[in-house]
C-alpha positions as CSV (number, residue, x, y, z in Angstrom):
1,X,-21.0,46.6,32.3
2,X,-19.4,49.9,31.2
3,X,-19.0,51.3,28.1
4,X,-14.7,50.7,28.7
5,X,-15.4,46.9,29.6
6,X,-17.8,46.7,26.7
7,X,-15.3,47.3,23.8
8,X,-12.7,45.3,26.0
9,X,-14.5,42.2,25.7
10,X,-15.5,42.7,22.2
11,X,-11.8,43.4,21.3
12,X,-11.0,39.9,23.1
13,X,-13.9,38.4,21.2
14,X,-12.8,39.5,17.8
15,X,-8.8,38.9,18.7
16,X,-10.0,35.1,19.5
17,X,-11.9,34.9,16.9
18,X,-9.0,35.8,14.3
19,X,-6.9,33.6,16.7
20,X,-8.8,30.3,15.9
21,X,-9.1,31.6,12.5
22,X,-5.3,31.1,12.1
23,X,-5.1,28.3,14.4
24,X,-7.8,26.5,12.1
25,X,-5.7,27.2,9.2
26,X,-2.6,26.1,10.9
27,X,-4.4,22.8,11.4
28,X,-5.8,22.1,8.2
29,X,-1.8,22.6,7.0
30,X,-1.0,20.2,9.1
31,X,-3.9,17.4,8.2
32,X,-3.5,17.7,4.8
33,X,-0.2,16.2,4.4
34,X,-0.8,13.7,7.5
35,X,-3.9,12.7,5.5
36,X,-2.0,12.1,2.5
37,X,0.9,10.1,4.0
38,X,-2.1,8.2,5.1
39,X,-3.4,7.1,2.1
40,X,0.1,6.5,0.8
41,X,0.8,4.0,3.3
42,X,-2.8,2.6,3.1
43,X,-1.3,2.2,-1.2
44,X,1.6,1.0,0.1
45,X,0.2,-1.9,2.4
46,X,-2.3,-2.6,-0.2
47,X,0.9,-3.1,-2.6
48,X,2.8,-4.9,-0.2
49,X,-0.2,-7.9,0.2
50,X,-0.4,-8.0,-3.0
51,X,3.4,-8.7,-4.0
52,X,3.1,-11.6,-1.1
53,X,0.4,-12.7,-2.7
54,X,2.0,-13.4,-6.0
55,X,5.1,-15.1,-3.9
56,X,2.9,-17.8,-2.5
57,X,3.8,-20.0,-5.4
58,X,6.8,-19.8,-5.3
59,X,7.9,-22.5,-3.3
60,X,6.4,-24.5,-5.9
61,X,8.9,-23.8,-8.7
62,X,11.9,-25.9,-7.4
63,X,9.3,-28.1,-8.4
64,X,8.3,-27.1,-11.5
65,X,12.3,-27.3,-12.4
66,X,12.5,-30.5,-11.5
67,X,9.8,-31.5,-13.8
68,X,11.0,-29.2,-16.6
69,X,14.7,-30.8,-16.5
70,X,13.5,-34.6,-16.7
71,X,10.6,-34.1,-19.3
72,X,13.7,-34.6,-22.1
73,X,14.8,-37.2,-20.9
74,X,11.9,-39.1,-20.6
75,X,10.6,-37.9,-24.1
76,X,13.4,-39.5,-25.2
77,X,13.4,-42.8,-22.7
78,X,9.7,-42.9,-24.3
79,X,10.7,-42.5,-28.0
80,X,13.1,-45.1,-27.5
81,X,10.3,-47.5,-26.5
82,X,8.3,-46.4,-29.1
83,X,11.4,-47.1,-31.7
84,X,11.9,-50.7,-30.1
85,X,8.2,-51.5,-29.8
86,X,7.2,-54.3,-32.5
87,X,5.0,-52.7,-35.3
């Protein structure tokens, strides 16, 4: 190899090696943000189960209403029982 060839290929080593420096940095602009959409979403599911969760019940407060409404009206059907009872 000549001394010509030599300092060519050296030049092309030291050009790729700045090359993937920038490309490297280029990259870790790019995976930073990606990563932290990431773990946003992964918050964001996380969130989501937890919310349906908390909703599983509530199918069962039509019911609870029900009961809620009619408790007066028997405290007082059961009052008036009381009040008619013999002492």
């Amino acid at each position: 190899m000549s001394g010509r060839n030599a300092a060519a290929a050296w030049t092309g080593l030291a050009l790729g090696g700045v090359v993937l420096g920038v490309v490297v940095g280029l990259l870790n602009r790019v995976v930073r943000p990606a990563l932290e959409i990431s773990r946003y979403a992964e918050h964001i599911l996380e969130s989501g189960v937890g919310i349906a969760t908390n909703l599983d019940g509530a199918g069962e407060l039509a019911r609870t209403r029900e009961l809620a409404t009619a408790a007066p009206a028997l405290a007082l059907a059961y009052l008036d029982r009381l009040a008619e009872a013999p002492e």
